[in-house]
VMD Tcl script that draws the C-alpha trace (Angstrom):
set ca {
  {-10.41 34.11 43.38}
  {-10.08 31.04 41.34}
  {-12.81 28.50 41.23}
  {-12.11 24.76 40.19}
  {-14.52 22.39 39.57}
  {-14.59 18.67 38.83}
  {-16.96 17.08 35.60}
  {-18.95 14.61 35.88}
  {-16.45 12.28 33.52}
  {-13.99 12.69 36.24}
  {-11.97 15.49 33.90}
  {-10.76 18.48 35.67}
  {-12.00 22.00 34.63}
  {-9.96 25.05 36.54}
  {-11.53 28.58 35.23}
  {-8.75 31.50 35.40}
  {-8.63 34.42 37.35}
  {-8.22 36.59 34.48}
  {-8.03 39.60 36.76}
  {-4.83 38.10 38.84}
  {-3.05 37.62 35.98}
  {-4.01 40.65 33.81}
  {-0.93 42.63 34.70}
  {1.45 40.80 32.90}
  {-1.13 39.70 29.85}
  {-1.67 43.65 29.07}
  {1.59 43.96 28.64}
  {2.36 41.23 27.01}
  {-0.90 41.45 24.69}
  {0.31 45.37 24.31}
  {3.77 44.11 22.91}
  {1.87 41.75 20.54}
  {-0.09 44.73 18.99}
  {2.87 46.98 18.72}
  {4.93 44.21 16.72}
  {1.93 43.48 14.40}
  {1.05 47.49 13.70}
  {4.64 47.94 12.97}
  {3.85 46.18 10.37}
  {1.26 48.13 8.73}
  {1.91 51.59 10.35}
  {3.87 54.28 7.77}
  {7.58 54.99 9.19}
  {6.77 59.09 9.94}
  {3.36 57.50 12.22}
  {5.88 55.23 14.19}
  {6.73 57.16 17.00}
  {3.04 56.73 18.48}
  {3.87 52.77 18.64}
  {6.37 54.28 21.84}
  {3.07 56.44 23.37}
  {0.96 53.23 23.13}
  {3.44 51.11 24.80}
  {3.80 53.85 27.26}
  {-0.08 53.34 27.92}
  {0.01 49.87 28.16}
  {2.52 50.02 30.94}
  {0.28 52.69 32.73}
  {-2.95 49.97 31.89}
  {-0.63 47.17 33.83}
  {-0.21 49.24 36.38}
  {-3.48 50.04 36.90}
  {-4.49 46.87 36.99}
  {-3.00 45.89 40.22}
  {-5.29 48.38 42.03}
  {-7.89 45.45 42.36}
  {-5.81 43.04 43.45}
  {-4.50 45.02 46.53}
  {-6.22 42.65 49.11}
  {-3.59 39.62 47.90}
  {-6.14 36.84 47.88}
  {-5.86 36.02 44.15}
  {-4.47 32.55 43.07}
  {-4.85 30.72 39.78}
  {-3.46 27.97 37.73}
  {-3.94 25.31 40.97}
  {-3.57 21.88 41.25}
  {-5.97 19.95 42.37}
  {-7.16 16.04 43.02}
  {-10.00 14.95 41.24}
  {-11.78 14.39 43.99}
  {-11.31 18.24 45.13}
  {-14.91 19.74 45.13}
  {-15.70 23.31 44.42}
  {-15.00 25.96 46.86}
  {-12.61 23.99 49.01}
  {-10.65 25.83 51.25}
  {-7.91 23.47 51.48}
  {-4.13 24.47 51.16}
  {-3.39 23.87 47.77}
  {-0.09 24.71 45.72}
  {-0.74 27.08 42.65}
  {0.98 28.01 39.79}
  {0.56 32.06 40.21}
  {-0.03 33.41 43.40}
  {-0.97 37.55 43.22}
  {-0.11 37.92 46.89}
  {1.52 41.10 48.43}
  {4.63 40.13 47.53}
  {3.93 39.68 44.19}
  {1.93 42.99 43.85}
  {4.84 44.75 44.97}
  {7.38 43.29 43.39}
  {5.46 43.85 39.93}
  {4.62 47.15 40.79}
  {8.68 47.92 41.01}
  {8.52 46.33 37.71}
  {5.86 47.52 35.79}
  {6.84 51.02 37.26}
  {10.28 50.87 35.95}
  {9.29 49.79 33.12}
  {6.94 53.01 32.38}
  {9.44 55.34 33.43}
  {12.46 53.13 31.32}
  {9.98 53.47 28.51}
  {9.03 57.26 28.98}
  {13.47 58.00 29.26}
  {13.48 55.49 25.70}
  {10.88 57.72 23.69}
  {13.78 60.26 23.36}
  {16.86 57.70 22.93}
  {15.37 55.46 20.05}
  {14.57 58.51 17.98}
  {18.10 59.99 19.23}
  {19.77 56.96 18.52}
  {17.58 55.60 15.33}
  {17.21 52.59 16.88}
  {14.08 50.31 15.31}
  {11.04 51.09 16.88}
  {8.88 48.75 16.56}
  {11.57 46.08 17.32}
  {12.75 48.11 20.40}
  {9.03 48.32 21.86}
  {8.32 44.59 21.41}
  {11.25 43.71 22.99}
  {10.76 45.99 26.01}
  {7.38 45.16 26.78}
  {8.10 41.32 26.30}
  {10.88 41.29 29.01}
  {8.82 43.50 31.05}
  {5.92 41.05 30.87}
  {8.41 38.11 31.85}
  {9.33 40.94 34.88}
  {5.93 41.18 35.74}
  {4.88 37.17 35.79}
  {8.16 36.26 37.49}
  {7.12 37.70 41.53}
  {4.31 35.88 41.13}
  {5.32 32.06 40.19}
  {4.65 29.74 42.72}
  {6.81 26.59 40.89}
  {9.96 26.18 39.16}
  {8.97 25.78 35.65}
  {7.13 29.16 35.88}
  {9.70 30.77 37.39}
  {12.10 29.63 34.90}
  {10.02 30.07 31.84}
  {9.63 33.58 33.27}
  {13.18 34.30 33.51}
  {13.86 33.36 30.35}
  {11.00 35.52 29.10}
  {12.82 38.11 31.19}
  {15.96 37.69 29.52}
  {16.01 36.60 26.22}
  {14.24 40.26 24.50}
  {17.18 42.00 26.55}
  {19.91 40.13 25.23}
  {18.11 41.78 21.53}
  {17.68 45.17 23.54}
  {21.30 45.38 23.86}
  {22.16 44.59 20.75}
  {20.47 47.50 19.09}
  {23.05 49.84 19.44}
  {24.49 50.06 16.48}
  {27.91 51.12 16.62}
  {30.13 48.14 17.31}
  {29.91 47.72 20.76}
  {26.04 46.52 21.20}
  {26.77 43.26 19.57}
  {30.01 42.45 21.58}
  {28.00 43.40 25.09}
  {25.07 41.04 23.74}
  {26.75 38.39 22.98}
  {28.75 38.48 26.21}
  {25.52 38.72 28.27}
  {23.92 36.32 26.39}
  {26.64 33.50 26.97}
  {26.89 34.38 30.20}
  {22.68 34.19 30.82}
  {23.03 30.54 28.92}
  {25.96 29.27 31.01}
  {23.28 30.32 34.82}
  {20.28 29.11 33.19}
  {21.82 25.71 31.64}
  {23.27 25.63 35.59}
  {19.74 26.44 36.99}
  {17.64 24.20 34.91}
  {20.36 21.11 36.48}
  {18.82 22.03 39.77}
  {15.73 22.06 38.69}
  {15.91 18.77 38.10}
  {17.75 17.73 40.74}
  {15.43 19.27 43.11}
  {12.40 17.49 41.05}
  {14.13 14.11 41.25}
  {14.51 14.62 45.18}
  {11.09 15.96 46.39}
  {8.79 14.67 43.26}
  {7.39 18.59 42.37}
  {8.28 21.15 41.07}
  {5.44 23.58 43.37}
  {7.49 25.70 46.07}
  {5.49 25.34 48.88}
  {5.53 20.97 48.20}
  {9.18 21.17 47.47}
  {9.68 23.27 51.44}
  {7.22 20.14 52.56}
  {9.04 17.30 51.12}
  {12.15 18.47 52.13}
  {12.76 17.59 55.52}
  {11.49 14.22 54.66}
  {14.27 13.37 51.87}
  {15.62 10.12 52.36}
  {19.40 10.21 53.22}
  {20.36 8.69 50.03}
  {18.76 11.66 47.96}
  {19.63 14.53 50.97}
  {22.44 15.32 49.13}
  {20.96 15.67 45.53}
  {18.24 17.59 47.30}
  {21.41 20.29 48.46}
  {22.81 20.50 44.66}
  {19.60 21.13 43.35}
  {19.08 24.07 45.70}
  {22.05 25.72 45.32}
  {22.45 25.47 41.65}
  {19.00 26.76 41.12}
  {19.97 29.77 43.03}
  {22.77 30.55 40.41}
  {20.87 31.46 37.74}
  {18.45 34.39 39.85}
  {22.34 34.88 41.50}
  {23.26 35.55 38.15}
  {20.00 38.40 37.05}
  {20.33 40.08 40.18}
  {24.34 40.59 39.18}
  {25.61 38.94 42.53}
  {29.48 38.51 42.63}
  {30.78 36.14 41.07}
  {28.24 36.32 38.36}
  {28.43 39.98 37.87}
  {31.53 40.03 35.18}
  {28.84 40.73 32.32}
  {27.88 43.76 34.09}
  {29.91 46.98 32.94}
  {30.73 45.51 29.96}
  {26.95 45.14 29.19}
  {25.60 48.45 30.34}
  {28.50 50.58 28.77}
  {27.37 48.80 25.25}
  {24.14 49.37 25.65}
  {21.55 52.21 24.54}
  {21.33 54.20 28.25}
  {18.03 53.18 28.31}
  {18.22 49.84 27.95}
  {21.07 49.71 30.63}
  {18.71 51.83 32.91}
  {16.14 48.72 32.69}
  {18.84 46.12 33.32}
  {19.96 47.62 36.50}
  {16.68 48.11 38.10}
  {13.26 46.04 36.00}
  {15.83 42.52 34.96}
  {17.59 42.93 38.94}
  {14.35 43.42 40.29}
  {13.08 40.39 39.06}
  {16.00 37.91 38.98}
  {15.76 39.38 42.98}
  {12.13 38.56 43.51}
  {12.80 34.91 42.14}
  {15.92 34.69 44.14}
  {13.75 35.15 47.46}
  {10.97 33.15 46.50}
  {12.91 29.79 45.52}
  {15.15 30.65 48.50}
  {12.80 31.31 50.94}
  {9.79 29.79 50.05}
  {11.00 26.42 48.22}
  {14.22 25.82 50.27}
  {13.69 27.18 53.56}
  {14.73 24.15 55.46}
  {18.58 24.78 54.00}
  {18.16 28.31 55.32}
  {21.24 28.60 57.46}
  {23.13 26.81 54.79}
  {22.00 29.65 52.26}
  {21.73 32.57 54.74}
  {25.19 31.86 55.59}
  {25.86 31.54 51.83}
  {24.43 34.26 50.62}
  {25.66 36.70 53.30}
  {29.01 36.12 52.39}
  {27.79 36.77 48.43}
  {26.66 39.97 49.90}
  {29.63 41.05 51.46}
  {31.59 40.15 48.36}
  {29.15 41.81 45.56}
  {29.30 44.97 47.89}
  {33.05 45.18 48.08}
  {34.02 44.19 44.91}
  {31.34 46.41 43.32}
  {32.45 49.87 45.63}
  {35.93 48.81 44.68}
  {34.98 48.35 40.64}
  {33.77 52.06 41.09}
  {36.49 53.52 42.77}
  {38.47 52.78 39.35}
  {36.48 54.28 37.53}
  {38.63 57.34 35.36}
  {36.12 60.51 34.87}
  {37.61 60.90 31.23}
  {36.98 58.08 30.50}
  {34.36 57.22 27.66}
  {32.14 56.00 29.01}
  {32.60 56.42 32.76}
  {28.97 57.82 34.06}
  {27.64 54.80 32.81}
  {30.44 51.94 33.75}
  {30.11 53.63 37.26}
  {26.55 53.19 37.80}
  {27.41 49.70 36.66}
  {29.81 48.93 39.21}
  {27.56 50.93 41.99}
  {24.70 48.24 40.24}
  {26.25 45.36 41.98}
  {27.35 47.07 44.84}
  {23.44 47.45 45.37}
  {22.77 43.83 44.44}
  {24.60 43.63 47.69}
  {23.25 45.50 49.77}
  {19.42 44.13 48.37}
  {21.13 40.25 49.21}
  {21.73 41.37 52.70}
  {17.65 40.92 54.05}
  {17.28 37.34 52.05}
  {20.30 36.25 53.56}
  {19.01 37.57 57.01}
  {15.96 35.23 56.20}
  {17.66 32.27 55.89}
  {18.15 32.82 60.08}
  {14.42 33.15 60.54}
  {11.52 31.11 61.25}
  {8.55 30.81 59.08}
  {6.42 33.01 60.85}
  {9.04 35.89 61.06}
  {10.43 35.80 57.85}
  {8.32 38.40 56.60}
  {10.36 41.77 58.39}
  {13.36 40.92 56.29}
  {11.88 40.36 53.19}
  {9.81 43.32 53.91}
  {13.54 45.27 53.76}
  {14.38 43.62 50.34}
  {11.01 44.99 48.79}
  {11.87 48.83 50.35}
  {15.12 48.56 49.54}
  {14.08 47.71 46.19}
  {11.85 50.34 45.48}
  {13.70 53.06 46.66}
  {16.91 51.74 44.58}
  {14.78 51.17 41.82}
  {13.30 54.82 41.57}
  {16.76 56.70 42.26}
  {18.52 54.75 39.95}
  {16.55 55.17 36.86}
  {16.68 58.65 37.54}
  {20.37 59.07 37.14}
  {20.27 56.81 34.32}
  {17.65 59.63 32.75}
  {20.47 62.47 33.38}
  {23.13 60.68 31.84}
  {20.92 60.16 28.79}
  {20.22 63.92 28.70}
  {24.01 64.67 29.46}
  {26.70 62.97 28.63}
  {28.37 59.22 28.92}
  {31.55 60.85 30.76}
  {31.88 61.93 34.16}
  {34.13 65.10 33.59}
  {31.27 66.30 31.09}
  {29.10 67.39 33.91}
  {31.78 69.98 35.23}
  {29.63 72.92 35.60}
  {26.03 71.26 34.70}
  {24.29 73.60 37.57}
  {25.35 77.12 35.67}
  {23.87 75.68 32.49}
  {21.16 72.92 33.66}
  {20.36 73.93 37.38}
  {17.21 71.50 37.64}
  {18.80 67.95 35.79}
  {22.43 69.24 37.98}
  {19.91 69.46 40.92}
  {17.75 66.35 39.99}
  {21.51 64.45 39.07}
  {22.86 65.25 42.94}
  {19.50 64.14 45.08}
  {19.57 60.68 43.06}
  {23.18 60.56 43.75}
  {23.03 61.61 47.41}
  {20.03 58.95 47.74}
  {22.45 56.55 46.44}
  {25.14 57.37 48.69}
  {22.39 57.25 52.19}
  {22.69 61.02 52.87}
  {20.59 64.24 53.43}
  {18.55 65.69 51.30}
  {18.21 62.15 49.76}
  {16.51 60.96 53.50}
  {14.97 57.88 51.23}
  {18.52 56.35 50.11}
  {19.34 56.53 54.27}
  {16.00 55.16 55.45}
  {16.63 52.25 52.68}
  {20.04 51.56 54.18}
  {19.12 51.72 57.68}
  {16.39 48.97 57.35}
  {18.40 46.95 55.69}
  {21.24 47.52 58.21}
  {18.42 46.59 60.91}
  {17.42 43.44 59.24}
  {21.51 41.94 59.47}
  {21.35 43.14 62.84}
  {18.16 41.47 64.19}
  {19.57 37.98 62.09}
  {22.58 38.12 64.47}
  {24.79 39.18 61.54}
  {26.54 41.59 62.91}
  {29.70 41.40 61.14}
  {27.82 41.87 58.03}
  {26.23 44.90 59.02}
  {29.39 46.29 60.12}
  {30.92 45.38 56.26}
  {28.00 47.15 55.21}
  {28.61 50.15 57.31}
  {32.58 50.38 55.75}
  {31.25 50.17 52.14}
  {28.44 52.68 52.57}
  {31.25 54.87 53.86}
  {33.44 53.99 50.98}
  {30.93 54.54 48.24}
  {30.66 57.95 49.74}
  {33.92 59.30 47.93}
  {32.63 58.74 44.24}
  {28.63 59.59 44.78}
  {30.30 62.49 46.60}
  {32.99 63.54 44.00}
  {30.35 63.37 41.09}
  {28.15 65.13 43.00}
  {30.79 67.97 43.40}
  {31.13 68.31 39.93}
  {27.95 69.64 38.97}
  {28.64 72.63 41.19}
  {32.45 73.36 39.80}
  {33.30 76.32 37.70}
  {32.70 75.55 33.95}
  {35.08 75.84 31.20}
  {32.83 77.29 29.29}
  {29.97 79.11 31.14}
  {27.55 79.30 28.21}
  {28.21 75.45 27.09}
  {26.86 72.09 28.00}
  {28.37 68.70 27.06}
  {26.45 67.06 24.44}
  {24.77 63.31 25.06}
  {27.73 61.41 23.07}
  {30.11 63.24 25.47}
  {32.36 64.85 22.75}
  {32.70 68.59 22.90}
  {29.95 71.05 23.94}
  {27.03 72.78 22.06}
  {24.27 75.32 23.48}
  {22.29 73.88 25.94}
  {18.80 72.69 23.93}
  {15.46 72.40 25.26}
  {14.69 68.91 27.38}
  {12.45 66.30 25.43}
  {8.62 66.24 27.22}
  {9.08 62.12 27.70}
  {12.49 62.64 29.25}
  {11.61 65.28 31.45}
  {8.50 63.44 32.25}
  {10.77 60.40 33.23}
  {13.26 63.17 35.09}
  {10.20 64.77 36.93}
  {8.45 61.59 38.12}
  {11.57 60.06 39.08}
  {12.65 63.62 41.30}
  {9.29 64.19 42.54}
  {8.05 60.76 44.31}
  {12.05 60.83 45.37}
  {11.30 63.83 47.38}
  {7.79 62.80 48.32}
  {9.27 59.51 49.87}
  {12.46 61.49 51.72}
  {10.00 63.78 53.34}
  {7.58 60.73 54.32}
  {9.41 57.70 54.50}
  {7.28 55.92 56.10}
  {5.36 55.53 53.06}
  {7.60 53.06 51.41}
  {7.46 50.97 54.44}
  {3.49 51.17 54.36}
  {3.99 49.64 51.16}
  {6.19 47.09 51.43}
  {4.76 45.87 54.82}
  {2.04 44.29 52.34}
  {4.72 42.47 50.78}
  {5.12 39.89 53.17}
  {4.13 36.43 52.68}
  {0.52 35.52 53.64}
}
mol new
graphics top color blue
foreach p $ca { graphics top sphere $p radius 0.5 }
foreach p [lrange $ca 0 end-1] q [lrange $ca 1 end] { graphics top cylinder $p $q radius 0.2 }
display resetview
């Protein structure tokens, strides 16, 4: 817990929790060591830099082990009259509550299993390593810190940490296309944040803080002259987490983006960046601006419905010949998650304070089981090919990834054997309904049904007759060659990713057990 204590010359001493906050300073302190033995470390020794960040990931993780009970707080502010050990509620800068635990648990586990699926596409791809791992870990660090900021300047700082080492990650592909996706997602991440950082202030210059919970106090006390600013602040702050968690209309980077991309890299933007641009979504909407919650509910449901339609409808285009087409579909299916994960915050903005927590608690299982699932198809398109009608066949030559490829589809489409993609969808369906948002659980139903037809078609095509019996499509896509032996990080990443999925469809309950600790204290 953190302790705060007053001098005698009236200066104010706060000691840190280092334990609350260790998860994100391992990783950030392991990205610092991997840039600086780049340095030093001969080229043929620099594939260990990708085991040691894989470590440090698995160190993060274990570090949240202590802080189940979600008591920890640091970085607090104070009066200087505050005494030591007051129990008093006052607003801190980083909160390691359920919530946050969670939240960086998604994050930090995405992150491992994004880093174990990379340890085979930077040496595939010749990307730089030492460059590559920096960059991961740094954004992952930003992931991590993000669920857990109590005010806006953290949370912002944190988003930027997020994204500014992934507009570099996407860049790294070196043929052409990496630069032109960077440079789109960066302009587009500059135009949300310059937007968000306007609300920022505007919310500042209304309430006088920039803490959460003393932002949701002041709030119904705004004087009528500044009730309006106070509105424009909150919604323009929303644009740029809007924007991370690829929510319609600030998705138009997506496909582009991911199809540019190493796989890997796009693998970590759909699940570790969205989790985390989600996470800060909920917390400034929720937490910060709960009095505007039918305002944003309302909002934000019709964002959902949008983002879920236009995304189903972006992948229904989608031509299996095409280059590129496994991975621009997973794109478009992206944001037609991003809706489905909006639907529970938007149900929250119909709640009270004391029973905002089931809906929330949807987001964070939703989350989790998205987040597994969909790193695992981004695993098998990194072992197989870029192009959908490359995987005609896959079970006569590559019965386990063809296997491993159709449960994470089926998961993603809400059907049997994939039981976790249909619990997911039916607590989020449950959360609209109990908001009294019927008609968008009803939307919800129609696109679930429509996504069907491509999870289902792709899935189909493992199980067709092959060309060529005895051949396998090669990772660029073009032309087959004998099917070669699976790299041990990427079937590591494969395995993990298959095994908790079936784990979690047999007991379901499981991810609810989780995320019930997710709720807001």
């Amino acid at each position: 817990m953190v302790t705060l204590a007053v001098a005698q010359s009236g200066s104010l001493i706060q000691s840190i929790d280092w334990q609350a906050v260790a998860p994100p300073l391992i990783t950030a302190a392991v990205a610092l060591g991997v840039l600086v033995a780049d340095l030093f470390m001969p080229a043929r020794r620099k594939p260990l830099l990708g085991w040691i960040s894989v470590a440090g990931l698995a160190a993060a993780l274990l570090s949240l082990v202590p802080l189940r009970d979600g008591t920890h707080a640091t970085f607090c502010l104070r009066s200087l009259t505050t005494v030591a050990g007051a129990t008093d509620n006052v607003p801190c800068s980083y909160v390691a509550d359920h919530f946050a635990l969670v939240f960086q648990l998604l994050v930090l586990g995405g992150a491992l299993l994004v880093a174990l699926l990379s340890l085979h596409s930077v040496e595939e791809s010749r990307l730089p390593v030492g460059e590559f791992w920096f960059l991961l870990l740094s954004s992952a660090a930003g992931a991590a810190l993000l669920p857990a900021a109590r005010d806006l300047a953290t949370l912002v700082v944190a988003l930027e940490v997020v994204s500014l080492p992934a507009f570099a990650l996407v860049g790294l592909r070196r043929d052409g296309r990496g630069g032109e996706a960077a440079l789109k997602f960066f302009l587009s991440s500059v135009t949300a944040t310059a937007v968000m950082l306007l609300g920022v202030s505007f919310a500042y210059a209304a309430t006088g803080s920039l803490y959460l919970s003393q932002i949701a106090a002041a709030l119904p006390r705004v004087p009528a002259q500044l009730s309006t600013l106070a509105m424009v602040g909150a919604v323009l702050t929303l644009v740029g987490f809007a924007f991370k968690t690829a929510v319609v209309p600030f998705h138009f980077w997506v496909p582009d983006t991911y199809t540019g991309a190493p796989v890997a890299v796009a693998a970590y933007l759909s699940v570790v960046s969205k989790a985390a641009g989600l996470s800060g979504l909920a917390l400034v909407a929720v937490v910060g601006f709960h009095s505007y919650g039918r305002t944003w509910g309302l909002a934000l449901a019709v964002l959902a419905a949008l983002t879920m339609t236009i995304g189903n409808t972006g992948a229904l285009r989608q031509r299996p010949a095409a280059p590129d087409s496994a991975v621009r579909l997973l794109a478009w299916s992206s944001i037609a998650q991003a809706g489905y994960l909006l639907v529970p915050i938007a149900a929250a903005g119909y709640e009270t304070a004391a029973t905002v927590r089931d809906p929330l608690g949807a987001t964070v299982a939703y989350g989790l089981i998205y987040g597994l699932v969909n790193i695992g198809a981004f695993a098998v398109v990194a072992l197989v090919a870029r192009r959908i009608d490359a995987y005609r066949g896959l079970f006569a030559t590559r019965p386990a990834a063809a296997l491993a490829m159709a449960f994470f589809l089926l998961c993603l489409a809400g059907l049997p054997p994939g039981v976790i993609g249909l619990f997911g969808k039916i607590v989020v369906f449950r959360a609209a309904v109990d908001a009294g948002l019927g008609w968008l659980a009803v939307l919800m139903a129609v696109n679930v049904v429509v996504a069907l037809y491509y999870y289902l078609s792709w899935t189909a095509t493992l199980f067709q007759s092959a060309t060529e019996p005895d051949a396998v499509p090669t990772a660029g896509g073009g032309g087959t060659a004998r099917p070669r032996r699976i790299p041990l990080p990427l079937a590591l990443c494969l395995g993990l990713a298959a095994v908790i999925g079936v784990v979690l469809s047999v007991a379901p309950q499981l991810v609810l057990q989780v995320a019930s600790g997710s709720l807001f204290g």
